[in-house]
N, C-alpha and C positions, 0 to 999 in steps of 0.2 A: 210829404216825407218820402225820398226815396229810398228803397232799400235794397241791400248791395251782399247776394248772400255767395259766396264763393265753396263750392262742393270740391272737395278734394277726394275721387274715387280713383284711383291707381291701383293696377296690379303691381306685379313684383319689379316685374319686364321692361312697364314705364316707367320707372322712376330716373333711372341714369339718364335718358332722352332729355326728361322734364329739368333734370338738374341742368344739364349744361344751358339747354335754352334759358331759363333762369338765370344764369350767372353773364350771360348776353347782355340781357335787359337790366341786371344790378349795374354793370359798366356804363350802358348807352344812360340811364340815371344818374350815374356818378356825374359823368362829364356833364349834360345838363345843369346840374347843381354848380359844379366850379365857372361854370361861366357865369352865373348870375352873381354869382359870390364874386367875382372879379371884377364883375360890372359895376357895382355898388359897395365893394369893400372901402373905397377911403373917406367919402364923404358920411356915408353911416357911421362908419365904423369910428369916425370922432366926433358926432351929432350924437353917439348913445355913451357918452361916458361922462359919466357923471361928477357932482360935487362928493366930496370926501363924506364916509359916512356918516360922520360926527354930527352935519350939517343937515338933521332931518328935518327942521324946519325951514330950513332954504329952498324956495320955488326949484322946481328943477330949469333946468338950461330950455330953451325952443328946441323942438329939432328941426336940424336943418338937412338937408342931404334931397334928393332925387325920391330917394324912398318913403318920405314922412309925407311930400305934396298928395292928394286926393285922398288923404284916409283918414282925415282930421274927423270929419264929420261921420263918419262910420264906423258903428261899434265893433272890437275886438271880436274873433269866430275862436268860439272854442270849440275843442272835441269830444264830445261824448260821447258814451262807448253805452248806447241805450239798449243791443241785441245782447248775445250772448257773448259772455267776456272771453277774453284769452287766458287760457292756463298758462301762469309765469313759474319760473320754475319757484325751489322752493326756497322760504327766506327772503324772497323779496317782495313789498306791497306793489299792488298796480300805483301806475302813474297818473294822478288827475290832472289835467288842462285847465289851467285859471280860466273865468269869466273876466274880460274884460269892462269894465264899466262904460256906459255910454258919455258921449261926450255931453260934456253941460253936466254932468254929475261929480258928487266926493266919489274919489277912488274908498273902497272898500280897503280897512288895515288889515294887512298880516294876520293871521290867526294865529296862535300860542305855537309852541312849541314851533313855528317854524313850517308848519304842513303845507304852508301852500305860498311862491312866494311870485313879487310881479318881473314879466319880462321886462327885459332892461337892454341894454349894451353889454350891460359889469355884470360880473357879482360882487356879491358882499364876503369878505374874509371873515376867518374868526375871532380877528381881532377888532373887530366892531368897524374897520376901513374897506372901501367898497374895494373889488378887483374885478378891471374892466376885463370883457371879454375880448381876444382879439381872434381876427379872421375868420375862421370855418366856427370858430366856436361860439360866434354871434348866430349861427344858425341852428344849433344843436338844443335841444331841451335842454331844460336847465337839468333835469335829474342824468342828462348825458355828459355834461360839463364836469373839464377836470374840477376834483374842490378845492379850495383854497386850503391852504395850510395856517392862516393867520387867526387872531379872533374875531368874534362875532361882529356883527354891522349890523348897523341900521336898515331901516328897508328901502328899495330905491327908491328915486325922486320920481314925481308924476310927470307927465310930459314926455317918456321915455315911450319914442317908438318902437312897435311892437314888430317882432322880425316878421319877415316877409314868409307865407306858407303859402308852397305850391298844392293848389286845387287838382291835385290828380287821382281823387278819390273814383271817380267812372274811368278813367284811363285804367287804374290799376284792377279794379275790377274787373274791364272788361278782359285784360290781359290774362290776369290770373284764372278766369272761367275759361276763356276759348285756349290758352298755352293747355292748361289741367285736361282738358274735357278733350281735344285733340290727343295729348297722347296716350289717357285710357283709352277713347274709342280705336286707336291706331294700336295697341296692345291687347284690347281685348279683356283689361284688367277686369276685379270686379270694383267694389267702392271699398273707399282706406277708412270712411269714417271719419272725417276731419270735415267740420263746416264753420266758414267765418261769416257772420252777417252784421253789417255795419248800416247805421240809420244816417243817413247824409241829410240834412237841411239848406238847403242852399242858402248861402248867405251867415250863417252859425256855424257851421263844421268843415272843419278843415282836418286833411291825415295829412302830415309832415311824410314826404320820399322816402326819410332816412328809416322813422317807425317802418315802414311797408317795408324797407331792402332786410332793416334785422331781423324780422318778422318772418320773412322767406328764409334767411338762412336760419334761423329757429328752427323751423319748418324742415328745411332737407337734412339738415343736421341728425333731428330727429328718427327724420323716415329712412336715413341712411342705416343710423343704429338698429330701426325696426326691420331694417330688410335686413340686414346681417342678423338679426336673431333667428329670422324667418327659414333663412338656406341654412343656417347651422342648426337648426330644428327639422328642414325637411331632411337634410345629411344623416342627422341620426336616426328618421322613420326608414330613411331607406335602409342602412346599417341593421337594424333590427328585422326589417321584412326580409332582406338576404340572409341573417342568419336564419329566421325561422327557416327559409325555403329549401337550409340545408340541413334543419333536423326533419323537418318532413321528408326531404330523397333519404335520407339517413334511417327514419323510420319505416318505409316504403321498405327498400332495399331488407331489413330485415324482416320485413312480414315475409317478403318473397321465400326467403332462406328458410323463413318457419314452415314455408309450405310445402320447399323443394325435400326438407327433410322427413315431413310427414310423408307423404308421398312415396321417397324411400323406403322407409319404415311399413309400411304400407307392402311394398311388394317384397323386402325382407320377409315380413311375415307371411305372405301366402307362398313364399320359395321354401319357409319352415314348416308350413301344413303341407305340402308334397312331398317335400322328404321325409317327416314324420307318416303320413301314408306309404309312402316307398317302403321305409322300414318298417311298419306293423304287418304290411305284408310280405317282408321280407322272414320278420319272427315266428307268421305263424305257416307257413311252409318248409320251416325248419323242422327236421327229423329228432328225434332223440335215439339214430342207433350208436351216436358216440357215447353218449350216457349210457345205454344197456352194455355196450363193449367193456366201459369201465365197471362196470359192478360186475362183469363177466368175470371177468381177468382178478378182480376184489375177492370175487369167490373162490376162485381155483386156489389160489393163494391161502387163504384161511379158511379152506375147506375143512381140517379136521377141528380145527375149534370150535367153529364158527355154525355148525349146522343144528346141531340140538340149541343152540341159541336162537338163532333166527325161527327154529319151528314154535318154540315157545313165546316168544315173543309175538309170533303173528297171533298165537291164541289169545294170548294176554289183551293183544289192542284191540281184536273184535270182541271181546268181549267188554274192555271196559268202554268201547265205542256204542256200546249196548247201553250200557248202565250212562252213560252220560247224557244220553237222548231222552232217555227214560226222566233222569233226571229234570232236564232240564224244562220236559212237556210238563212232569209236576209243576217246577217252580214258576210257568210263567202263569198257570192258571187261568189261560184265557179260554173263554166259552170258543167253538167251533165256528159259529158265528161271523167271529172274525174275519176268516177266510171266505166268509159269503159261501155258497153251495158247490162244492169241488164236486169234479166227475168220481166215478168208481176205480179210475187207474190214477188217481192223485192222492196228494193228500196235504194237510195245511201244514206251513213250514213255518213253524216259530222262530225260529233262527233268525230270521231275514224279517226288516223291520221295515215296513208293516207286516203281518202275518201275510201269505199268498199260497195259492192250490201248485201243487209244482209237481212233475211227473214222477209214479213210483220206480226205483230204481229195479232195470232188469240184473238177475245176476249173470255173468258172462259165463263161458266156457271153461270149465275148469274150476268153479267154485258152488256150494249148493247153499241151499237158504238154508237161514236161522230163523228168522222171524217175517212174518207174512206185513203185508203192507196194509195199514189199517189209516183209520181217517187224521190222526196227527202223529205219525211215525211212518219212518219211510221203511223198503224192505232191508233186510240186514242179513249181508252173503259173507260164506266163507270161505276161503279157500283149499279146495279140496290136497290133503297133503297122500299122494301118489307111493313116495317112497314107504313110511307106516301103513297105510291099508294092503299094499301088494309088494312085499318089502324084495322077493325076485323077478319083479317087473324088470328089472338091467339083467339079471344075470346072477350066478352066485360070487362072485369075484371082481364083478364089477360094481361100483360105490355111484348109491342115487342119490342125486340133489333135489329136496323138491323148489318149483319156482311159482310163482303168481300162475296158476291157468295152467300149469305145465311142470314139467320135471325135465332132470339132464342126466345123462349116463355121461358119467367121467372116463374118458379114456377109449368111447365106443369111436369109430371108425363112420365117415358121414355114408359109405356104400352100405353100410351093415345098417346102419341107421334108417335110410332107404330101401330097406328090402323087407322095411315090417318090422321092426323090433319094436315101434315105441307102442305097438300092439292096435286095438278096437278102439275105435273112436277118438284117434289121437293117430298127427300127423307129424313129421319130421319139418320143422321150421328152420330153411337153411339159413337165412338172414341173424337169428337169435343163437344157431347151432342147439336149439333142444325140442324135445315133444309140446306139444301144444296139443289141448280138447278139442276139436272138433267146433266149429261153431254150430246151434243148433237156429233153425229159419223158424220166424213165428208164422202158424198156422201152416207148416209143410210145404211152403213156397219155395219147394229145390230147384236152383239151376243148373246147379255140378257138384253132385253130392263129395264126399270130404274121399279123400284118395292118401297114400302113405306118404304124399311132401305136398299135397295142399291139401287148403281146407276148404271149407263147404262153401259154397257161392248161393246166395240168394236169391232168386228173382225179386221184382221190386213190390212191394207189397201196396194192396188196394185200401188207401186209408177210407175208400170212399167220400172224398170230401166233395161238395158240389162248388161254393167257392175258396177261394184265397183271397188276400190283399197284401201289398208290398209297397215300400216307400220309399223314396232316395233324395239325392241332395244334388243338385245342378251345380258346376262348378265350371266359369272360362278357362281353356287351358291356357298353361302359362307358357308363353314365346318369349325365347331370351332374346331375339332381336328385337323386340319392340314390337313389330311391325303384323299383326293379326291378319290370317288369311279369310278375312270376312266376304271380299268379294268373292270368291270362287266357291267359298261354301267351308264351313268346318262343324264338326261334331263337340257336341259341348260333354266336357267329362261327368259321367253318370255315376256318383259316389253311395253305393245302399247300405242302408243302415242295419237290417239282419238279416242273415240267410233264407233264403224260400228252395224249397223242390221245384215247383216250375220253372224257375228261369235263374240264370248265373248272368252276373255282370265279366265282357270279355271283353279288351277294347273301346271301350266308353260304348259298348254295346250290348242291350239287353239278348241273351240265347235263351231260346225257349228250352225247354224238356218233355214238354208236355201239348197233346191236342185240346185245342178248347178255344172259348170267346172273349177274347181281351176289350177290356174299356180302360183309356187313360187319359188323366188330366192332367195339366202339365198350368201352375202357377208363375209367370214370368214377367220382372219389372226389370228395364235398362235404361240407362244414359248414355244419348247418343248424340253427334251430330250428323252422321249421313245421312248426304244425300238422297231424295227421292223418299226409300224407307227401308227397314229393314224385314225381311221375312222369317218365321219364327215356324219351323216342321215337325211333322211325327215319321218317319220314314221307316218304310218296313221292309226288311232286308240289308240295307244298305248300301247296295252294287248297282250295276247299271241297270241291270233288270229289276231292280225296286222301282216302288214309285211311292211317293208320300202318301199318308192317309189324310194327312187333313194342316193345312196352314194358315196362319195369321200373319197380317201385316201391318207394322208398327210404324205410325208415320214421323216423316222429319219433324222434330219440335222447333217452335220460335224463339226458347229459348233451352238452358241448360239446365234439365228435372226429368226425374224419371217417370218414365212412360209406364203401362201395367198392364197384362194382356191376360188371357186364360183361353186355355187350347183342352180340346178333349179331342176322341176318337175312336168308333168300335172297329174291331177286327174279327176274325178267325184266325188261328193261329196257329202250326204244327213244330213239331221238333226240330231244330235246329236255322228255324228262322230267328231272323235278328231284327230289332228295334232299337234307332234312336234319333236322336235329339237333332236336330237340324237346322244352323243360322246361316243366314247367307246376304247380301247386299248387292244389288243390281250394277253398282258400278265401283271403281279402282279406290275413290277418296275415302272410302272409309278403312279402307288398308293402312293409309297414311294419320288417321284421325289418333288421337290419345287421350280421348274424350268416353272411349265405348268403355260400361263401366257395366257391371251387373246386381244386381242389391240383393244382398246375404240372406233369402228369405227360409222361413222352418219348413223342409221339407214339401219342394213346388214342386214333385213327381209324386204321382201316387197312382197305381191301378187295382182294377181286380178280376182275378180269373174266374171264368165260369166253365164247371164242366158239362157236356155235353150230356150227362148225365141228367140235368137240369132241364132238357129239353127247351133250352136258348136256342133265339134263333137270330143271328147277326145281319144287317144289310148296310152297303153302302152306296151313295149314290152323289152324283154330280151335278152342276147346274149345264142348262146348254151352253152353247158356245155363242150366242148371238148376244149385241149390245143393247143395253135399252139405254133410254135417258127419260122416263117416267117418272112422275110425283108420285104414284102409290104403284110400288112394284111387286109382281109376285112371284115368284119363282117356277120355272119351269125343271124336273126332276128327269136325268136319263142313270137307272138302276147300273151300277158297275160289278157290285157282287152280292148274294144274298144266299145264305145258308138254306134257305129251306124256302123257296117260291110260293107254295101253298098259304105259307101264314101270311107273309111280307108282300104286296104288289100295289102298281101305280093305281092312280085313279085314270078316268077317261082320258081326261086332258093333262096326265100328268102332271100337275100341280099340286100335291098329295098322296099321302100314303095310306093306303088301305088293311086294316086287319080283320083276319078269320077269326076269329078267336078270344076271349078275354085275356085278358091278365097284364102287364105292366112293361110301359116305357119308358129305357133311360136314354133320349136324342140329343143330337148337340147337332147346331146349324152355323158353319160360317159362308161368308158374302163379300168377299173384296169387293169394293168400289172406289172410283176419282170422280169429286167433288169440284164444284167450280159455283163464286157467288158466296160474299159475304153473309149471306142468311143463314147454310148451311153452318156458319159457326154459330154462328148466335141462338139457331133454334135447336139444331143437330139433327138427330136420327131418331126412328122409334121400328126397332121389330118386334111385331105382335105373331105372338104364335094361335091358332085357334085349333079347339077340336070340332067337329061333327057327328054330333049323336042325332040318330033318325032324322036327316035331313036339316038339323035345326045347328049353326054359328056358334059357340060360345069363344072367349077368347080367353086363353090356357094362363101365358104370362105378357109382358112388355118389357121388353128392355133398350134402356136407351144408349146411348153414343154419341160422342160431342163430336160435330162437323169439325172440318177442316175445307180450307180453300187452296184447290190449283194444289190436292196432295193426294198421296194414294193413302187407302185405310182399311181397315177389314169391322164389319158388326157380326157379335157371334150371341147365341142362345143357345142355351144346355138346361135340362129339368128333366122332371120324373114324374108319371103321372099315369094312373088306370084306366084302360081303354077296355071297352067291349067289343063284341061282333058288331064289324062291319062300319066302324068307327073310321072318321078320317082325320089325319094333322096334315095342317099347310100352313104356310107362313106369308107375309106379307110386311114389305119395307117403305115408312111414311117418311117423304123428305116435304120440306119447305117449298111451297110455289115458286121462287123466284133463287130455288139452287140447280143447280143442272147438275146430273150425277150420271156416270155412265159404268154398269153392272158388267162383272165379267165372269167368265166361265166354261173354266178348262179342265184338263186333264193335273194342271199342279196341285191340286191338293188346297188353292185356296179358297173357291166355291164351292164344300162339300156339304151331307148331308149324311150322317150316320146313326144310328141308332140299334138296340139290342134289343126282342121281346122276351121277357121271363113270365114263365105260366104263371096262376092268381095263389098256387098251390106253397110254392115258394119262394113268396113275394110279397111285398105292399111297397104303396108310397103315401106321401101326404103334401099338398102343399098349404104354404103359410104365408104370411107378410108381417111388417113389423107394426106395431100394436100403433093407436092415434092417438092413445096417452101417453107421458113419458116417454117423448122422443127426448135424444138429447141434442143441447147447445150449448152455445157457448164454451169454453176450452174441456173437452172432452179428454178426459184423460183414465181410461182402460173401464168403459160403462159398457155395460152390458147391455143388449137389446131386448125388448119388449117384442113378441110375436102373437099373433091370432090366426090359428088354423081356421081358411077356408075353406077344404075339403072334407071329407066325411071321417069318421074316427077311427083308427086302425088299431089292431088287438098290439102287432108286434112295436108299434111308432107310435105315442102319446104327447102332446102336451105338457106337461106339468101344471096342474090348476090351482094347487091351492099350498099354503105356506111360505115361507122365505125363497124357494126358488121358480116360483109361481111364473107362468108367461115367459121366463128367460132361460129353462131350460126343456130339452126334450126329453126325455127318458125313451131306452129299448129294454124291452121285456125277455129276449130271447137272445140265442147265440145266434152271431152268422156277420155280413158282411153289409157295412154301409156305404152309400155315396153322394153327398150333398154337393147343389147348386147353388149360390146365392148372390145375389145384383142388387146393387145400392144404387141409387137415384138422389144427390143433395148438391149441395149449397155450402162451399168451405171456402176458408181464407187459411187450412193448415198449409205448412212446408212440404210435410211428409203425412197421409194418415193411413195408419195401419188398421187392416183388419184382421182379428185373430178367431182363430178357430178353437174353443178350449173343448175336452174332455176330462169329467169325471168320475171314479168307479171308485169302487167299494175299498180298493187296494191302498189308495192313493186321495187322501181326504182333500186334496189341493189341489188346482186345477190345473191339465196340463195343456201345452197347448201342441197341437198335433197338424194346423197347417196357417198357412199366414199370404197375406198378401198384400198391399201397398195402393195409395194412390196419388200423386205427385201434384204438385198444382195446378190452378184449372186451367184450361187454355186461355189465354184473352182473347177478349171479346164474346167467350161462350157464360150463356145463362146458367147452364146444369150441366153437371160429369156424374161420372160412374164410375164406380168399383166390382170385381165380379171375384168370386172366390168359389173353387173346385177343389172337393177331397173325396179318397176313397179312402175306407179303413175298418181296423176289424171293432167288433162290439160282441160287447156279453150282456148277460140278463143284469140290468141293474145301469148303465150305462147312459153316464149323462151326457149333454154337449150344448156349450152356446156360443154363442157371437159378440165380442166387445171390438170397441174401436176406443181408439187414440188419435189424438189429435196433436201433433207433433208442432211447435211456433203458431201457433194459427187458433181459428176457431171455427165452429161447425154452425153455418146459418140456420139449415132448413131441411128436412129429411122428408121426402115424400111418401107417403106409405099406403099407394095404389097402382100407379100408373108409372113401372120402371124400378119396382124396389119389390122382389119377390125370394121366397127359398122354399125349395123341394128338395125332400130326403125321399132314398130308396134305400129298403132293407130285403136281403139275400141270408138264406139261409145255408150256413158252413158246413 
């Protein structure tokens, strides 16, 4: 059995090729057929026409013709269709091919209805009389044959040869495979999924030309219709991909707009916090002499009415201003308590919610007391009325006004007035045009005692306080050109939050007032892209003859997040020196950049004053000036200032500082370096600080720092911690074997070394770490840290050990001034994680938060970053404070709590 299976795989591409060639081969077929048909049409074609069909028992005729001779003896070849069939369309049965009977056999009859009938020459009409076939039509299947119109007939006579079928069953296969299979392979197509397999017998099965030719045009007919469904289906995928790809620019195009307006909005709003700072200090440098003018001129006017009114009426309100207080300390009925333990010149003020200790009111000049100032009432002054006690203080003829503090002679003369009239203890006030009392100085501190047109002048009075604390708010100034002078260096605007006697804000410049020893830490996060890096200063003075005290350097990031730095610094400080802020960037591109951003943090300035009274003693110092490129580096120290040499000096090899004396250190160390060597990211940095008691190592804290590669960078450590005689600190920086780092150290301020000593007398410190229980993970959102003091226990600094704020807050015992360090060491996938600083006190049952600081996301390819957070601030007896973090999109892996995560408090007493 041969088998003949024809695979129809075409793409789209080949099909028109394969048609035409096809319709080639239908032609050179055609003509083939009419010549054979021509050849043997006349003698066939009247050897197959039969007797009438009436005549179904008449032998049929011989046949005679060219085409009957050799096939007598050899059985009829049918076709059988033994593979898989062809799908005809629908409605119509397949075609069966009679079995011819063998010769020497009864021909097989007709089956019923007609199913199957014998080839002939003729057909049979419907009227029972045969209709011969003529010409092509002797060659056509009978179910191809036009049908007779007549009636039924009989069936044909026997003896009728059987038309002649061309054997081109391997021909047409072989054409149909290699035509097909040539122009998929020549297009490239994939398979269409069409396969014909036909079972050949030789000698049994025959395919008639004309089947194969309608068969093909089936066949293209079809694949015609399928390829036109195929391009008017890809027409519409593309129709539909083009509109998507213009609601996407279309969506695109508006996000942009969403952000160009943000953006605006954005610098809107910090153009309205500058003007609203413009004007608030525009309002409170505003006078009120146009106000006193008009009640001036109010009074001259309705001076005979108006003056026994006004005197009665001042009695009237101090006194029911008496009775209302009175009042009012009956009905709140709160124990004293409340206000926690007010000094002896305070006293608890109900008024104001929560109760607070608030200063008792002095009375001024020109009014005497009513009531003394007791622990929940303030003092209660009146105004002394001039005119009634000394009714010819003006004159007999001239009419007294009395006023607040003061009286007016109506109609006196401002020379007369100057020459002594408004009498003892009371001066001619030419601005107001009347007498004024005298101001009196607390404790006798006269600078220029009171004279007949001024009044008494004060010298500045000795609060005695040892320290202070002060706090502000960093803000970029705003350029309306765009264009930021970061290369060349600019001062960042210094915005403070209340008034201090040592120092005024002038020019985005701190002015001292006062002698003494300043320490400042300065909390700073930004978004940058310049180049190289940016450097971040403390500069004291600000002119050419300043020099910085101490700098950080913020490296290029690899991507767009903000970076977080913390800067500290000691000084000594005198009157009329200035301190500030200082950014600057090595070269031009970040002038052009609109990328530098700075993040809104609470209060990232903070210092505090020490007075000399304190018996502080300040030093600073610097690294040399030579490079290293060492795996473990130590620092070498050359002294640049120092308050008092006897306490503060180097050791032999200066690498260390040496103290005479007990009692407490607040240092901070920074170390620019450039790093080179993928390790350096991956492992980072670790500076360990160590002390030296009686010749014996310990190591104080660790803090770490994620490498950077082929970048500049700075590591800094700040803490607090009790030193005795003869005690040493030195520092020492671990890198990765296989990073090359090369150490610098000059005169800019960003290899320094500062630090302050305070005696033991008014002092402590303590340090801590965070506890190895209850760390937190996973999405962290405002958890408080768990801490275990390492250090020995301090009367004025505690723990908290037992109850609900157990291990997560510190309590202080006493009044005076604080300054914490504190460095994290973890493991985060946050966006943003903030650390906050809270404080709580007696005042305020709800925790406030008093400093803050940020840490952006970790470098790639680094295993572990850091955070560092720097505060100074004031504390009173009762005075709580702790640390939570947030975890902003992200989450918190792993918190280490030895090696790189430490916090030291120092407490000063006020």
């Amino acid at each position: 059995m041969l088998h003949i299976a024809i695979h129809l795989q075409l793409s789209e591409e080949a099909w028109p090729e394969m048609l035409g060639r096809r319709l080639w081969w239908a032609l050179c077929w055609l003509g083939v057929c009419l010549s054979l048909l021509c050849a043997g049409a006349g003698p066939a074609a009247e050897s197959c026409r039969g007797p009438p069909c009436g005549g179904g028992e008449a032998p049929p005729p011989p046949c005679r013709g060219a085409r009957c001779g050799g096939r007598t003896g050899r059985p009829a070849r049918s076709f059988l269709h033994t593979a898989t069939p062809l799908r005809l369309p629908q409605g119509k049965a397949p075609h069966a091919v009679p079995h011819a009977p063998p010769a020497g056999s009864a021909p097989h009859p007709p089956a019923k209805g007609g199913a199957q009938e014998a080839f002939c020459g003729g057909d049979c009409a419907a009227n029972g009389t045969r209709r011969d076939c003529q010409g092509l039509e002797c060659r056509l299947l009978p179910r191809l044959r036009p049908r007779p119109r007549g009636p039924g007939c009989a069936a044909a006579a026997e003896g009728c040869p059987e038309p002649a079928l061309l054997r081109a069953a391997e021909r047409a296969a072989q054409f149909a495979g290699d035509d097909i299979a040539y122009a998929a392979s020549e297009r490239g197509g994939g398979a269409l999924g069409v396969q014909l397999t036909c079972d050949v017998k030789p000698g049994e099965n025959e395919v008639p030309s004309e089947d194969a030719l309608i068969l093909q045009l089936h066949l293209a007919k079809g694949h015609e219709k399928f390829t036109e469904m195929l391009k008017s289906q890809q027409q519409v995928i593309v129709d539909l991909q083009q509109k998507l790809a213009e609601q996407q620019h279309v969506l695109v195009s508006q996000q942009r707009e969403i952000l160009e307006q943000q953006r605006k909005m954005y610098e809107q709003m910090d153009l309205i916090k500058v003007q609203y700072g413009m004007l608030f200090d525009t309002v409170k440098q505003m006078s009120f002499q146009s106000l006193q003018e008009d009640i001036q001129n109010y009074f001259e006017s309705h001076i005979q009415g108006l003056q026994n009114q006004v005197r009665n009426q001042l009695q009237k309100s101090y006194s029911v201003h008496k009775v209302e207080v009175d009042a009012k300390v009956i009905n709140v009925g709160d124990s004293l308590l409340d206000c926690g333990l007010c000094e002896s010149d305070e006293f608890c003020d109900f008024q104001k919610k929560p109760s607070q200790c608030e200063k008792c009111t002095l009375c001024p000049a020109g009014f005497f007391q009513m009531a003394e100032c007791s622990a929940n009432s303030d003092r209660i002054c009146q105004d002394r009325d001039e005119c009634t006690e000394s009714p010819s203080i003006c004159g007999e003829r001239i009419k007294c006004l009395n006023t607040p503090g003061g009286f007016r002679c109506l109609g006196i003369a401002e020379k007369d007035a100057a020459l002594g009239m408004c009498g003892e203890e009371y001066f001619f006030n030419k601005e107001m045009q009347e007498c004024q009392a005298c101001s009196q100085c607390e404790d006798g501190m006269v600078a220029v005692p009171c004279s007949t047109v001024s009044d008494t002048v004060c010298s500045v009075t000795s609060e005695n306080k040892l320290a202070e604390s002060w706090a502000a708010d960093i803000i970029l100034p705003y350029v309306k050109s765009g264009i930021s002078q970061v290369y060349s260096g600019l001062n960042l605007k210094i915005k403070g939050k209340l008034p201090c006697e040592i120092l005024s804000v002038e020019d985005n410049n701190l002015v001292f007032r006062q002698h003494g020893l300043l320490w400042t830490d300065l909390n700073f996060a930004v978004k940058h892209n310049c180049r190289n890096f940016l450097q971040l200063s403390l500069k004291l003075n600000g002119s050419e003859e300043g020099y910085e005290l101490s700098g950080v350097r913020i490296e290029q990031p690899e991507g767009k997040y903000f970076q977080s730095t913390s800067l500290s610094s000691a000084a000594e400080v005198e009157p009329s020196q200035t301190l500030s802020v200082y950014l600057r960037s090595p070269n031009q591109f970040c002038n052009q950049s609109k990328d530098l951003s700075i993040y809104d943090l609470n209060t990232p300035l903070s210092l505090f004053w020490l007075s000399h009274d304190t018996g502080a003693v300040a030093l600073s110092a610097q690294m040399s000036t030579a490079m290293h490129y060492e795996t473990n580096y130590r620092p070498t120290f050359k002294i640049i200032s120092v308050s008092d040499p006897y306490m503060l000096s180097l050791s032999h090899d200066g690498r260390a500082i040496k103290f005479t004396e007990t009692g407490v250190v607040k240092f901070v160390f920074h170390q620019a370096l450039y790093s080179m060597g993928h390790t350096c990211v991956r492992e980072g940095f670790s500076l360990i600080s160590y002390i030296n008691r009686n010749g014996t190592n310990s190591e104080l804290m660790n803090i770490f720092k994620s490498g950077v590669n082929y970048r500049d960078t700075s590591i800094s450590a700040s803490g607090a911690t009790k030193v005795g005689a003869g005690d040493l600190i030195s520092f020492e920086i671990l890198s990765p074997a296989q990073c090359n780092v090369r150490y610098f150290g000059d005169s800019s301020g960003i290899s320094m070394f500062s630090l302050i000593w305070i005696p033991s007398a008014v002092s402590s410190a303590i340090l801590a770490t965070v506890s190895v229980t209850g760390l937190p993970t996973g999405a962290v959102r405002n958890k408080l840290l768990d801490f275990t003091q390492v250090s020995s226990h301090e009367k004025q600094i505690q723990l908290v050990s037992s109850g609900q704020l157990a291990q997560k807050y510190f309590i202080f015992t006493e009044k005076g001034i604080a300054s914490l360090a504190f460095n994290l060491k973890l493991i985060h996938s946050c966006n943003v994680l903030k650390m906050t600083l809270n404080q709580l006190t007696m005042d305020h049952m709800q925790p406030t938060a008093i400093a803050q600081q940020i840490g952006g996301q970790m470098p790639e390819g680094s295993i572990w970053t850091s955070v560092s957070l720097r505060a100074s601030f004031e504390v009173r007896n009762g005075t709580l404070i702790s640390v939570s973090l947030d975890c902003v999109r992200g989450r918190i892996n792993q918190i280490t709590h030895e090696h790189g995560t430490s916090i030291s408090i120092l407490w000063i007493s006020s």
